[in-house]
C-alpha positions as CSV (number, residue, x, y, z in Angstrom):
1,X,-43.7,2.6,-8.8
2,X,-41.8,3.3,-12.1
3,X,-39.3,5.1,-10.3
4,X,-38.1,2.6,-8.3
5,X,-38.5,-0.1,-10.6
6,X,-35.9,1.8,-13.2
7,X,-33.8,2.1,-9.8
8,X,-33.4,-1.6,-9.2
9,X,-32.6,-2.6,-13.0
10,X,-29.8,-0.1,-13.1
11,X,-28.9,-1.3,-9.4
12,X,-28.7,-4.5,-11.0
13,X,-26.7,-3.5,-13.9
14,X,-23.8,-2.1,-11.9
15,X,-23.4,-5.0,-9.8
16,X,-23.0,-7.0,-12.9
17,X,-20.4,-4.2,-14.3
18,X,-18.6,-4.7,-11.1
19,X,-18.6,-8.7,-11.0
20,X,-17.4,-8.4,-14.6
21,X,-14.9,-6.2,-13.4
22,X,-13.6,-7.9,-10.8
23,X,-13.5,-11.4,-12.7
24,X,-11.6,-9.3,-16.0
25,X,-9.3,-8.4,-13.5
26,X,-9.1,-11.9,-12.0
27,X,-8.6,-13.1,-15.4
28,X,-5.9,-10.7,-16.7
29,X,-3.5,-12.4,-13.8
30,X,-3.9,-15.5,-14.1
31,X,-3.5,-15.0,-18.3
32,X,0.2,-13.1,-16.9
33,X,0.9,-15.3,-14.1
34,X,4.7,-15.1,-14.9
35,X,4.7,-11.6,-15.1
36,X,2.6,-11.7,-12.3
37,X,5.1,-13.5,-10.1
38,X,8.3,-11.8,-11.6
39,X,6.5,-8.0,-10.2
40,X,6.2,-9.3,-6.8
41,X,9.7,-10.9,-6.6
42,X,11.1,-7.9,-7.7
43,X,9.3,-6.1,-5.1
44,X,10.2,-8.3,-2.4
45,X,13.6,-8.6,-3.0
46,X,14.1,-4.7,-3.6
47,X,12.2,-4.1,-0.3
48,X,14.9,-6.7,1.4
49,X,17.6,-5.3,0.0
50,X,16.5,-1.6,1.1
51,X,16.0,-2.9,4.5
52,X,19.9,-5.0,4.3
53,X,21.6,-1.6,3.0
54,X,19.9,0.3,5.9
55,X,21.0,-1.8,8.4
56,X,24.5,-2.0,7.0
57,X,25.2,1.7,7.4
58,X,23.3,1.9,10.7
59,X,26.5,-0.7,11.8
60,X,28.8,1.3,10.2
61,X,27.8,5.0,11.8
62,X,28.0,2.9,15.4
63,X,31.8,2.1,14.6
């Protein structure tokens, strides 16, 4: 009965390490929003530009 009453408790505490996790995290971006929103604009516009410079010399091996 012990046994599975010290399982539970520490069940219990590593749900509450993960919810405290996962709201640190939550936290941490909306404290860097900016820096937040500069990251995935770089990353968008370098994937678009990757995909603009591959279809450019794709056009230019078919001339």
């Amino acid at each position: 009965m012990e046994y599975t009453e010290e399982n539970l408790l520490t069940l219990e505490v590593r749900k509450e390490n993960k919810e405290r996790l996962d709201k640190k995290f939550i936290k941490k971006i909306y404290e860097h929003k900016w820096m937040s929103m500069i990251i995935l604009s770089l990353v968008i516009l370098s994937s678009i530009n990757v995909i603009m410079v591959y279809h450019f010399f794709k056009i230019l091996q078919n001339i």
